[in-house]
NULUM-728036 format. One record per residue: chain; x negated, z negated, y negated of N, C-alpha, C in turn. Coordinates in nm, 4 decimals, padded with zeros to 6 digits. Each point is the difference from the previous one (the first is absolute). Example, Ala and Ser with C-alpha at 12.3 -4.5 7.8 and 13.67 -1.06 7.14 Angstrom:
<r A, <-01.3190, -00.7800, 00.5690>, <00.0890, 00.0000, -00.1190>, <-00.0900, 00.0000, -00.1200>>
<r A, <00.0350, 00.0720, -00.1050>, <-00.0820, -00.0060, -00.1190>, <00.0770, -00.0730, -00.1090>>
This chain:
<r A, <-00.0830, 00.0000, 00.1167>, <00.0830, 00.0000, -00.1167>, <-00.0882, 00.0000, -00.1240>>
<r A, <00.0487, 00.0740, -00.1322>, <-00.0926, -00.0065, -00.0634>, <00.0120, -00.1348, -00.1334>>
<r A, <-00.0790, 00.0224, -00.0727>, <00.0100, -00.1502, -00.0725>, <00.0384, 00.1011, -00.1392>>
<r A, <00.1071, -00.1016, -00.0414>, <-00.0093, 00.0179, -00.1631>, <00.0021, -00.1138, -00.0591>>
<r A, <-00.0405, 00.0539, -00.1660>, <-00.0246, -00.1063, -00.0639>, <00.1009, -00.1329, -00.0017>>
<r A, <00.1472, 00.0810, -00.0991>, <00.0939, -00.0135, 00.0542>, <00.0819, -00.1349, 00.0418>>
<r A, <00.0179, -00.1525, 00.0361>, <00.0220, -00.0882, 00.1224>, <00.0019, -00.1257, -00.0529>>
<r A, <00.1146, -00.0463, 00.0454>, <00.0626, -00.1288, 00.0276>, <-00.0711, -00.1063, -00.0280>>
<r A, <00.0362, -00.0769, -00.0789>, <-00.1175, -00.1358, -00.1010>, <00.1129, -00.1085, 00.0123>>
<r A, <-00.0994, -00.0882, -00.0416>, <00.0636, -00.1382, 00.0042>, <00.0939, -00.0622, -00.1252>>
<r A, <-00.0770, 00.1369, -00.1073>, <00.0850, -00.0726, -00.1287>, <00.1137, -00.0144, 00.0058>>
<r A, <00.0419, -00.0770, -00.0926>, <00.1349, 00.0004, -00.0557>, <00.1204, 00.1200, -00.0732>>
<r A, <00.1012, 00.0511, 00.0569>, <00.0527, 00.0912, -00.0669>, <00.0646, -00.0676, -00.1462>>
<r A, <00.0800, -00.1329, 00.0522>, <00.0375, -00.0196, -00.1693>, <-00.1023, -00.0393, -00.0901>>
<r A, <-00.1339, -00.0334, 00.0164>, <-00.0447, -00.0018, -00.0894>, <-00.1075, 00.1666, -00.0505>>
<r A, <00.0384, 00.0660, 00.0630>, <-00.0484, 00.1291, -00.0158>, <00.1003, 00.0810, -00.0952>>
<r A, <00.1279, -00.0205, 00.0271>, <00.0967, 00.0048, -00.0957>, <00.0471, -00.0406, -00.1221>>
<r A, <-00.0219, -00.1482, -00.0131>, <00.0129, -00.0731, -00.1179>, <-00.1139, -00.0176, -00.0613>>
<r A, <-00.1319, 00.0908, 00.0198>, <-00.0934, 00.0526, -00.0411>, <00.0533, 00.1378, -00.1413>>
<r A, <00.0644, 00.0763, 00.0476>, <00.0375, 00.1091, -00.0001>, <00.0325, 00.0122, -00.1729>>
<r A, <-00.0565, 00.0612, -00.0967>, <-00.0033, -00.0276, -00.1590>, <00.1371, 00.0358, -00.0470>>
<r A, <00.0364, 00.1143, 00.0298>, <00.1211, 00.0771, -00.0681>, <00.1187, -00.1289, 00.0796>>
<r A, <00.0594, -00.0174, -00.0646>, <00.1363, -00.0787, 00.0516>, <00.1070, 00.0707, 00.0719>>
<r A, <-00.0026, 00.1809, -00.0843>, <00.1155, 00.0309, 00.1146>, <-00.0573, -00.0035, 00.1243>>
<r A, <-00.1200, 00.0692, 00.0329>, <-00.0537, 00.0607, 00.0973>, <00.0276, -00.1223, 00.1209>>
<r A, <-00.0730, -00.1399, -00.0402>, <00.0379, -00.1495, 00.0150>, <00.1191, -00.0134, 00.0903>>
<r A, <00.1145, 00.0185, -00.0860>, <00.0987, -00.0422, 00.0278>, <00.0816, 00.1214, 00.0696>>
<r A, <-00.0411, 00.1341, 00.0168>, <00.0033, 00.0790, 00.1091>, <-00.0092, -00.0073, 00.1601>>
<r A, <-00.1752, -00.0347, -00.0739>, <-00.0722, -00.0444, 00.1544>, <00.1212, -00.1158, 00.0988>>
<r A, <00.0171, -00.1285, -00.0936>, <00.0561, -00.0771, 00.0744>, <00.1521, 00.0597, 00.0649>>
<r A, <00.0546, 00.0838, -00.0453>, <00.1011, 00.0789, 00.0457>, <-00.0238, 00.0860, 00.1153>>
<r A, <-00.1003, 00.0520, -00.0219>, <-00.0428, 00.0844, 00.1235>, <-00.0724, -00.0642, 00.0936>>
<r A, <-00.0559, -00.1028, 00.0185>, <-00.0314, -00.1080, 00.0840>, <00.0848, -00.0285, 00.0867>>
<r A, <00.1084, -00.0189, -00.0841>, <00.1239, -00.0655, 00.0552>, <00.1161, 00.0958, 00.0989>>
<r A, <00.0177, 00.0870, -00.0616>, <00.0430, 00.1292, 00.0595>, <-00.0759, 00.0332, 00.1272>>
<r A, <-00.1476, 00.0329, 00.0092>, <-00.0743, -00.0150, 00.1000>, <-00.0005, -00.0550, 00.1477>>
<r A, <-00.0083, -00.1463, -00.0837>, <00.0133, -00.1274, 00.1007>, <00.1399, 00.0142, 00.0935>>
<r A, <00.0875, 00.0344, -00.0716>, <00.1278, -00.0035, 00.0927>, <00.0333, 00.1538, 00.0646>>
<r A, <-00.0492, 00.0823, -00.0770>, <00.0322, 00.1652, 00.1070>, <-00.1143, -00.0207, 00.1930>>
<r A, <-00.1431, -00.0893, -00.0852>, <-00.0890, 00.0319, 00.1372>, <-00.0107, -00.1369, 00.0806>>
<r A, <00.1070, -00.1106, -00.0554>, <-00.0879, -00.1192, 00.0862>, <-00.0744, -00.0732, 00.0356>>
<r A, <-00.1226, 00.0660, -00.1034>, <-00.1073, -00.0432, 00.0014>, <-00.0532, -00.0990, -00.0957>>
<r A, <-00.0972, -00.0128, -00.0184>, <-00.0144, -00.1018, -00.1361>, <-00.1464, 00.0789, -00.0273>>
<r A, <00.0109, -00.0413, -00.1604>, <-00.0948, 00.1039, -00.0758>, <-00.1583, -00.0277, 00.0131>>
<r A, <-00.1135, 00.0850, 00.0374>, <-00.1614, -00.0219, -00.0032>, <-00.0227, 00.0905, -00.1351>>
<r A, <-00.1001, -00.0167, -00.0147>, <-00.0579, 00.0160, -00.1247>, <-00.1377, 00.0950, 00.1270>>
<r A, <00.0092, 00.1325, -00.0685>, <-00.0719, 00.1222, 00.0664>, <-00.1028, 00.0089, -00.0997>>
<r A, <-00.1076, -00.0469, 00.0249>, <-00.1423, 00.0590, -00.1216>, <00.0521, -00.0820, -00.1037>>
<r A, <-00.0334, 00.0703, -00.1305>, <00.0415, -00.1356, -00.1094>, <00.1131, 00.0545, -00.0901>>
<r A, <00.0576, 00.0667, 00.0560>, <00.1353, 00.0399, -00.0998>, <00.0825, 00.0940, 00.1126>>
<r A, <00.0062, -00.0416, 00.0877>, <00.1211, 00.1013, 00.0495>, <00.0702, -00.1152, 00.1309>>
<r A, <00.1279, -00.0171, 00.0005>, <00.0771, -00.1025, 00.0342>, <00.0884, 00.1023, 00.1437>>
<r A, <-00.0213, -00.0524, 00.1420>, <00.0350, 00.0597, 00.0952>, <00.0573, -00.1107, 00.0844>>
<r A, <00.1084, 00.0625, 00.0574>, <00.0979, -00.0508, 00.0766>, <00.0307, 00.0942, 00.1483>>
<r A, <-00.0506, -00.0658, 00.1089>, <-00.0290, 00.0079, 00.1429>, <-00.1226, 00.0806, -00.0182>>
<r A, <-00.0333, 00.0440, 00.1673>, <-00.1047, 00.1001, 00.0102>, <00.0015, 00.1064, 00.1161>>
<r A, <-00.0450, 00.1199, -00.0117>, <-00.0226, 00.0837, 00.0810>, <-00.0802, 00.0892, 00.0200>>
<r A, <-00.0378, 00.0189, 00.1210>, <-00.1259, 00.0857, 00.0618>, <00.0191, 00.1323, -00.0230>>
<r A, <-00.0769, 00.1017, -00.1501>, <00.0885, 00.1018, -00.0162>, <-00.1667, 00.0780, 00.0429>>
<r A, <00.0752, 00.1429, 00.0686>, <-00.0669, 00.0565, 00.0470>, <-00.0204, 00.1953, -00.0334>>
<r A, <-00.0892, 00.0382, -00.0617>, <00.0132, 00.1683, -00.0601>, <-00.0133, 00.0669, 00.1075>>
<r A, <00.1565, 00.0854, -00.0049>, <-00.0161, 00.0420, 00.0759>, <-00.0588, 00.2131, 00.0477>>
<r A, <-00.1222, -00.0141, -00.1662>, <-00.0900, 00.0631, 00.0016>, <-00.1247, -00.0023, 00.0467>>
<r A, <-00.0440, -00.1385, -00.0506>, <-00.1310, -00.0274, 00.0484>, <-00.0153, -00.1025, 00.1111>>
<r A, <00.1352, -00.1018, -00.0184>, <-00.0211, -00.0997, 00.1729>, <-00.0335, -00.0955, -00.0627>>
<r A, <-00.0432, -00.0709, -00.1208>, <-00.0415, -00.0977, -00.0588>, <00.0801, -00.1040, -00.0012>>
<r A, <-00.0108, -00.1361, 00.0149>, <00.1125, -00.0629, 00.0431>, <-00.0638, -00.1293, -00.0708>>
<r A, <00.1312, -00.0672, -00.1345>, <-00.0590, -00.1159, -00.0839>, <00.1540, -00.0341, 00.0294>>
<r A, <-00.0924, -00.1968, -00.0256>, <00.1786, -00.0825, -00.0392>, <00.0335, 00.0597, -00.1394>>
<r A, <00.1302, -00.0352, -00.0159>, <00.0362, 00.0063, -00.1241>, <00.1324, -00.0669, -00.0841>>
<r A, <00.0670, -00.0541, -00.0855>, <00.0794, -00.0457, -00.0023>, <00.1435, 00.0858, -00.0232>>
<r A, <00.1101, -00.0833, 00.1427>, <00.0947, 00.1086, -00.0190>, <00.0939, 00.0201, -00.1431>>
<r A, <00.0202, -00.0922, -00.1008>, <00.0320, 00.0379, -00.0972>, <-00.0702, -00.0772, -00.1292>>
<r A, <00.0118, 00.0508, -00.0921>, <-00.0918, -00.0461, -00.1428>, <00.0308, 00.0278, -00.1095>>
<r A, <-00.0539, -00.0855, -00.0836>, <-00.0095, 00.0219, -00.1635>, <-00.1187, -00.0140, -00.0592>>
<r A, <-00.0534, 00.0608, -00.1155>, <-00.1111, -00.0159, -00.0489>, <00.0715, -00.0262, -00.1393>>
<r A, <-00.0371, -00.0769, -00.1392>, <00.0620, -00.0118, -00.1274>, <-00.1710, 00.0554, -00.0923>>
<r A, <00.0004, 00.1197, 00.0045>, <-00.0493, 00.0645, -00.0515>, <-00.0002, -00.0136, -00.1698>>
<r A, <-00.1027, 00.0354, -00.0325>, <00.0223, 00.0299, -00.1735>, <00.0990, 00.0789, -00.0338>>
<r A, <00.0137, 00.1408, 00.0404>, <00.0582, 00.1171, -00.0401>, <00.1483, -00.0332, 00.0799>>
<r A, <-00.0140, -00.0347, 00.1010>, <00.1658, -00.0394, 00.0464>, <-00.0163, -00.0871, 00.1328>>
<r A, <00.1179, 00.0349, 00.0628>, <00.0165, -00.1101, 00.1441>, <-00.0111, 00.1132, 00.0951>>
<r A, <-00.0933, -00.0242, 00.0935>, <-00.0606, 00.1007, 00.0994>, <00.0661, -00.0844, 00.1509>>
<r A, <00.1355, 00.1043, 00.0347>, <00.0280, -00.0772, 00.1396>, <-00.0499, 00.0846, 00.1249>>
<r A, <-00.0104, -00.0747, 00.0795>, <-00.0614, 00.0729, 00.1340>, <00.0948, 00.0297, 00.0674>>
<r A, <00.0939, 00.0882, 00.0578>, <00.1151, -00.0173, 00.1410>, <-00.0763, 00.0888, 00.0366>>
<r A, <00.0555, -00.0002, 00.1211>, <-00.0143, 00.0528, 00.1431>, <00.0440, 00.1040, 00.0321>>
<r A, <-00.1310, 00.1467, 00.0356>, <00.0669, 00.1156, -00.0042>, <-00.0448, 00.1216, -00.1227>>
<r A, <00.0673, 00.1251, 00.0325>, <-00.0486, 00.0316, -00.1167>, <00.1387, 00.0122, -00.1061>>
<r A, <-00.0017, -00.0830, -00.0807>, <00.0939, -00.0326, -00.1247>, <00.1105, 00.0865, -00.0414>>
<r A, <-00.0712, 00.1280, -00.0462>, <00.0903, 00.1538, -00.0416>, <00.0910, 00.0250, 00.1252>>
<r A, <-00.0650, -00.0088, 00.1034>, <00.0444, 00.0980, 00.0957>, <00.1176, -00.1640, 00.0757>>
<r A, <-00.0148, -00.0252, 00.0220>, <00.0414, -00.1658, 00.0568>, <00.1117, -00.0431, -00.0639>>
<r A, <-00.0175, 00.0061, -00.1194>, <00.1212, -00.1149, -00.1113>, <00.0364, 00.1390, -00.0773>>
<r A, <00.0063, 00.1024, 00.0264>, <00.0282, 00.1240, -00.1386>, <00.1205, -00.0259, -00.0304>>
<r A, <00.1173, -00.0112, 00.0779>, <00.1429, -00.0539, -00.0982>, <-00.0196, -00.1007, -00.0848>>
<r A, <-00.0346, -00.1356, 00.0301>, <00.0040, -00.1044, -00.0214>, <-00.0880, -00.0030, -00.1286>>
<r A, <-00.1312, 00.0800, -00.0343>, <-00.0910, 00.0620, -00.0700>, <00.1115, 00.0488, -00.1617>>
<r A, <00.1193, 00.0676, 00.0751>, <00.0517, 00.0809, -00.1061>, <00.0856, -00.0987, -00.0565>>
<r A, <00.0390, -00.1260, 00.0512>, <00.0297, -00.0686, -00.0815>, <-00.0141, -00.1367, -00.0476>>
<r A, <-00.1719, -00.0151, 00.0146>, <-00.0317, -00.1079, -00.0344>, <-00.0159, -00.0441, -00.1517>>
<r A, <-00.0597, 00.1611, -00.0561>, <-00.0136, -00.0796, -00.1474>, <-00.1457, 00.0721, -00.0066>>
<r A, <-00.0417, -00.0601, -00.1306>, <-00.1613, 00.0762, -00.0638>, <-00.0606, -00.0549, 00.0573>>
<r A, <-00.0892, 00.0527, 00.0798>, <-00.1621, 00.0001, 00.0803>, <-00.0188, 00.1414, 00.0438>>
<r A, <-00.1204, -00.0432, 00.0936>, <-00.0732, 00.0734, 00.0160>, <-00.0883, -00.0125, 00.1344>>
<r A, <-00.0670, 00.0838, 00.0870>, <00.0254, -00.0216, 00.1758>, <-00.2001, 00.0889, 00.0145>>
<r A, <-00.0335, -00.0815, 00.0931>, <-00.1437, 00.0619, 00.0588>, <00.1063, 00.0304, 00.2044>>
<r A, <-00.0914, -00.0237, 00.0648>, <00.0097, 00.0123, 00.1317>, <00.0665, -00.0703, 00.0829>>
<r A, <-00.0562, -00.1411, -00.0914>, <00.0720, -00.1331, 00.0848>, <00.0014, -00.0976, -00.1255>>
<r A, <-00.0322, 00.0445, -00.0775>, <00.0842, -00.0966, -00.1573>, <00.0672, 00.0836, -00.0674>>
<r A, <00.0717, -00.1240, -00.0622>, <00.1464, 00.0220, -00.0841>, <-00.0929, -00.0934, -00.1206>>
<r A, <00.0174, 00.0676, -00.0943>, <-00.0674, -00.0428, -00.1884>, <00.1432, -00.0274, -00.1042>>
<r A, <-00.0442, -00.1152, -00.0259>, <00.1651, -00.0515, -00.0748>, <-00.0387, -00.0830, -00.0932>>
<r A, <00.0089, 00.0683, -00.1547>, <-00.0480, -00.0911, -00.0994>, <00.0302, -00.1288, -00.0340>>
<r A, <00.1570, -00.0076, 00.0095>, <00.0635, -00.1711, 00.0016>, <00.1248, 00.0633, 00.1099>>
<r A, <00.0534, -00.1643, 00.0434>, <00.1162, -00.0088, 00.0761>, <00.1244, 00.0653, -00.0633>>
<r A, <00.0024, 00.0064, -00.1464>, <00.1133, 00.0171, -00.0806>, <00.0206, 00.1381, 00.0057>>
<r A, <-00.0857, 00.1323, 00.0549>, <-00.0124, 00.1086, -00.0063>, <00.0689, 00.0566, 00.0842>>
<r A, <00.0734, -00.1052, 00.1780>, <-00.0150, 00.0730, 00.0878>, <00.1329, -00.0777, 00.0384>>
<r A, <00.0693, 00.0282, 00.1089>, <00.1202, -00.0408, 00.0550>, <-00.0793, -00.1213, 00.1240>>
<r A, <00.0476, -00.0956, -00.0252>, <-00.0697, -00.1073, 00.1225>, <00.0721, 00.0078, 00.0700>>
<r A, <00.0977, 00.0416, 00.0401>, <00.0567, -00.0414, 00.1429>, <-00.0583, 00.1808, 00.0599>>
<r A, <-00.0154, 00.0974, -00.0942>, <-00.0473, 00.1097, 00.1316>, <-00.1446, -00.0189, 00.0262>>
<r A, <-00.0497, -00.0825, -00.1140>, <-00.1557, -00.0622, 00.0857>, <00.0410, -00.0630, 00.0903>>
<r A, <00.0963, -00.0823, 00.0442>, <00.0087, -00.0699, 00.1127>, <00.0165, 00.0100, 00.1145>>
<r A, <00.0718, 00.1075, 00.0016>, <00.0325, 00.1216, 00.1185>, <-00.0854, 00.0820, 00.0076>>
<r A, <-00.0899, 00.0312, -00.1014>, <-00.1274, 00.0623, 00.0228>, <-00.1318, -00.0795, 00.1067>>
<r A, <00.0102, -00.1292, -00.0526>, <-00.0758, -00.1092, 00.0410>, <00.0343, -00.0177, 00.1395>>
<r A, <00.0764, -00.0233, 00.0615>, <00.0754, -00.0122, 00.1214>, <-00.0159, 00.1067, 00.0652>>
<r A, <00.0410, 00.0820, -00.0323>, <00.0042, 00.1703, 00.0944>, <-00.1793, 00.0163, 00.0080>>
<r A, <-00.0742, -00.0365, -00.0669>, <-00.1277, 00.0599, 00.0141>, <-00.0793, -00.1004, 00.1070>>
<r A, <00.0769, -00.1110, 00.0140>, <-00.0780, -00.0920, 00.1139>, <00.0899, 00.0514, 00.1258>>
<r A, <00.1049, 00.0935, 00.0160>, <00.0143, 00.0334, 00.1449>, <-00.0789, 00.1345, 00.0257>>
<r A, <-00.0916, 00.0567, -00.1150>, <-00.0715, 00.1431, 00.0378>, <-00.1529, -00.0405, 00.0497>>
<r A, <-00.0263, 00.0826, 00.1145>, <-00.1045, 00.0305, 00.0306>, <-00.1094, -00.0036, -00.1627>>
<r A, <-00.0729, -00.0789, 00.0148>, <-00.1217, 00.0066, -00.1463>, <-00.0639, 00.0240, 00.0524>>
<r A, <-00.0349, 00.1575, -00.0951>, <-00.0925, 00.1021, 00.0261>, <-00.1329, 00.0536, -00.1505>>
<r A, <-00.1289, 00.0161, 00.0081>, <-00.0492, 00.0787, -00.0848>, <-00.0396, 00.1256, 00.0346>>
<r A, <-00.0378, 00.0815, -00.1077>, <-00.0429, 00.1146, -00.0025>, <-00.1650, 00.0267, -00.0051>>
């Protein structure tokens, strides 16, 4: 298996949060924490020093065969916005749900969401949920 940087620490997530300068972003995070916590069951690790993951899984390319843990769902509270991780590839996976979430913006396996106020929370929630019954896959 290969190593990434990447991985599961001992810190603290709320105080990684109530770290966090901007107040909305703050008081986001704790929303999406929370949302989190109850779609996966899990309870939140603190991944490297800013990215907040909930469960884990052995994801494997199935180009090159490379095979790292990784966390099955996430948030990062970024400068520029809130960087979530689901499961899958995003566009292709959530594309209805996509059309009516609200302003962001999508990589492979993140969803980019400047504040909570931008977006419909309950189709993040069903987004959130539906992406922990998909196969998590990268490219």
């Amino acid at each position: 298996m290969a190593e990434i940087k990447t991985k599961p620490t001992s810190e603290s997530v709320e105080d990684f949060i109530n770290s966090i300068q901007d107040e909305q972003k703050r008081k986001d995070s704790f929303v999406l924490l929370d949302m989190m916590k109850k779609a996966s069951g899990e309870e939140p690790k603190m991944w490297g020093s800013s990215l907040i993951g909930f469960g884990q899984v052995k994801l494997k390319s199935p180009k090159t065969g490379r095979e790292v843990e990784w966390l099955r769902l996430g948030f990062s509270p970024r400068k520029a916005n809130l960087s979530l991780y689901i499961s899958g590839n995003i566009n292709h996976q959530h594309a209805e749900a996509l059309k009516k979430l609200g302003k962001h913006k999508t990589g492979v396996g993140c969803l980019y969401i400047n504040k909570l106020e931008d977006i419909n929370l309950e189709i993040l929630k069903g987004m959130l949920e539906n992406s922990l019954k998909i196969d998590f896959f990268y490219e």
